[in-house]
C-alpha positions in Angstrom: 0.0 0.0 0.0 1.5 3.9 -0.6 1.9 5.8 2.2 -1.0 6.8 3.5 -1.8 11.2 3.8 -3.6 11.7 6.9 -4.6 14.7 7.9 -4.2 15.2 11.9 -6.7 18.0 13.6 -8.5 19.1 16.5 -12.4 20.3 15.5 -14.4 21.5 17.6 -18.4 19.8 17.3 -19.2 22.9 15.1 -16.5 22.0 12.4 -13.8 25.1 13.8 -10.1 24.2 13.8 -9.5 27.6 15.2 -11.2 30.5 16.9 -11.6 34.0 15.3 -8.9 36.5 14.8 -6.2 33.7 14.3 -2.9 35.4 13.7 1.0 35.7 14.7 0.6 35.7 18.3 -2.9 34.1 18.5 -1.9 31.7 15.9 -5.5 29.8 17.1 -7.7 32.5 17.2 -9.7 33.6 20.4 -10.5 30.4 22.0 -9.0 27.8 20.2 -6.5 26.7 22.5 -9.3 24.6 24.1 -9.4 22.4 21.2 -5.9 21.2 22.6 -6.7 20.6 26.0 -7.1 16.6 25.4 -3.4 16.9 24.8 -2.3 17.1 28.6 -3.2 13.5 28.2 -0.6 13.2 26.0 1.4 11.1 28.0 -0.9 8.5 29.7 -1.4 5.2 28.4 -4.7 6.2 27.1 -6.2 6.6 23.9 -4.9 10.3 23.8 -1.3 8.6 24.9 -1.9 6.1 21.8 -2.9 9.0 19.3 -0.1 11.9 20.2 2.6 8.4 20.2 1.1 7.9 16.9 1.6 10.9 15.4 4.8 11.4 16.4 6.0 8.3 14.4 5.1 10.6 11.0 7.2 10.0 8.1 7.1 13.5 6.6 4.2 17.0 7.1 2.1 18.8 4.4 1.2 21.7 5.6 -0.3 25.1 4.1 1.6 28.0 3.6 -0.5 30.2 6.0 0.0 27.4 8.9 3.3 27.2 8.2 3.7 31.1 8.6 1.4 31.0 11.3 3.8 28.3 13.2 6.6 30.5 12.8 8.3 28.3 10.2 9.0 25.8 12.8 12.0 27.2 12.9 13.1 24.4 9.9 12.0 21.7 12.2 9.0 19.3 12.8 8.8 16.1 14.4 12.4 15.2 15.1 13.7 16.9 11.5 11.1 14.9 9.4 10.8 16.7 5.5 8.0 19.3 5.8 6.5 20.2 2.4 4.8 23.6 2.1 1.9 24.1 0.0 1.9 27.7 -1.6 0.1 29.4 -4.6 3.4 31.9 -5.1 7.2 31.4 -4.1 8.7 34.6 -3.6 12.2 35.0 -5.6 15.2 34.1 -2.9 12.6 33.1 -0.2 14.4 30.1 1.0 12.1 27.8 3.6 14.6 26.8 6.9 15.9 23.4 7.9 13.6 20.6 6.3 11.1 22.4 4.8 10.5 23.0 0.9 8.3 25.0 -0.8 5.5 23.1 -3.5 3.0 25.0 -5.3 1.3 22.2 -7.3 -1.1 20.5 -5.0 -0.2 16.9 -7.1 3.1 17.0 -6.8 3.5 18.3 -3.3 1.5 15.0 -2.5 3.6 12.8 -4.6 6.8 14.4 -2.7 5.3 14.3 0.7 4.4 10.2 0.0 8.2 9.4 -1.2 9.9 11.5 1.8 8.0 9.5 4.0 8.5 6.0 2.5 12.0 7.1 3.0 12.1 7.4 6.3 13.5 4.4 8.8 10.2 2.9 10.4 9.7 3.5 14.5 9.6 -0.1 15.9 6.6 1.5 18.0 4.4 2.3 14.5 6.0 -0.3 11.9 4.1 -0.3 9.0 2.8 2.9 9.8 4.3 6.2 9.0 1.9 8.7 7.3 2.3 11.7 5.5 0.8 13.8 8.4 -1.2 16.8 7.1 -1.5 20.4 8.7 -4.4 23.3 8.2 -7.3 23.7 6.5 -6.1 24.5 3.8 -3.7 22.1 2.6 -6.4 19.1 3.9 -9.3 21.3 1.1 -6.7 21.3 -1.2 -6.2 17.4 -1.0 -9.6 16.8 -1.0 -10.4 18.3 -4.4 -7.4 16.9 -5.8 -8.2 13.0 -4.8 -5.0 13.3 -2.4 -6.1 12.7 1.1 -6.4 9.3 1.8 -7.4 9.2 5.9 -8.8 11.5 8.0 -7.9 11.9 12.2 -10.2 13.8 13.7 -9.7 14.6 17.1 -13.4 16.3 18.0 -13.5 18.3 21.2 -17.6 19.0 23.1 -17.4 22.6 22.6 -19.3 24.9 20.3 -16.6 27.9 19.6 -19.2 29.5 17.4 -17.0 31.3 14.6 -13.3 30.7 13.6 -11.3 29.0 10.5 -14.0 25.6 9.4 -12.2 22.5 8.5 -14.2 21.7 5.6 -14.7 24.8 3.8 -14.4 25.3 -0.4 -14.3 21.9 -0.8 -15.9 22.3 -4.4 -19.7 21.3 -3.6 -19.3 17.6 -4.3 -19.9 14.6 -1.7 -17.0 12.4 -0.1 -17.7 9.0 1.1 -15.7 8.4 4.5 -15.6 4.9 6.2 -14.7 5.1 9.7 -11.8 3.0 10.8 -11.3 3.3 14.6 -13.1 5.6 17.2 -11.5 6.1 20.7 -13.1 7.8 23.3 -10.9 9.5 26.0 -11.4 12.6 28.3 -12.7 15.6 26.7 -12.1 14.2 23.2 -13.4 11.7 20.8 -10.5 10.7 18.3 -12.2 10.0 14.7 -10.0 7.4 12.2 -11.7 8.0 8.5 -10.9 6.4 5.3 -11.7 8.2 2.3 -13.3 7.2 -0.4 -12.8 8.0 -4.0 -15.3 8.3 -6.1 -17.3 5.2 -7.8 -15.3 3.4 -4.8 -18.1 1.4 -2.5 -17.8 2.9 1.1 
């Protein structure tokens, strides 16, 4: 099977990934840090323990442009030096990216890079046979959508109504995607959501 693009995010129930006003210096809006809360159970040898252990065994991040500005570049680094690949409309003349990152501005083949960085990557003894192409922002995961790139889907939905903010599923082009959940977890304060999705003509 190719690597697997799996798009990691905290949504609140009414579809936010961020409060309003998200920007440098309240990179998740007003409010949004709550969506994060299920992570002091990072740790724990609970499902939040299994999810955050999971994710850290990524083979290589997509991300958006505007996250990846918003994240302060990561200062070239994310997830223990794993290739970040940055999904932009424009590449400014000169405007190197730092450490592990590059700059991609066709959706197709920023998917097709992403999925070889990561099958190049050793395999964690913790995760073998498992190390996704683990996928950042809103943006970047519409993007996938409409081009047929995303394959999976982590949801990690938090009870709580933040009432405006950035939506997850925004501009996704008015057409329906089959999903076929594969695992559900329920831990405190958080429900994490596995989904396989389905291409079209494909039986869910």
């Amino acid at each position: 099977m190719d690597t697997p693009i799996r798009l990691y995010m905290s949504m609140s129930l009414d579809g936010f990934v961020t409060g309003p006003d998200d920007r440098p210096g309240q990179e998740l809006g007003r409010g949004g840090g709550r969506l994060f809360n299920w992570l002091d159970d990072r740790e724990s040898d609970g499902p939040s323990g299994q999810v955050y252990r999971e994710a850290r065994a990524t083979g290589a991040v997509l991300c958006g442009r505007r996250t990846f500005e918003l994240a302060g570049r990561w200062q070239g680094d994310h997830h223990d030096g794993v290739p970040i690949l940055v999904l932009t409309h424009h590449v400014d003349e000169g405007d190197v990216p730092p450490g592990h990152a590059r700059f991609v501005t066709d959706v197709q083949d920023c998917a097709r890079q992403a999925r070889a960085a990561a099958g190049d990557r050793p395999v964690p003894r913790a995760a073998a046979g498992d190390r996704p192409v683990m996928v950042h922002g809103a943006g970047a995961a519409q993007a996938l959508l409409r081009a047929g790139q995303l394959d999976e889907m982590e949801i990690h939905l938090v009870p709580v109504l933040l009432g405006d903010g950035r939506r997850l599923f925004d501009h996704l082009g008015g057409h329906p995607t089959e999903l076929g959940l594969v695992r559900r977890l329920e831990a405190r304060d958080v429900t994490h959501l596995r989904y396989r999705v389905h291409r079209p003509g494909e039986t869910a």
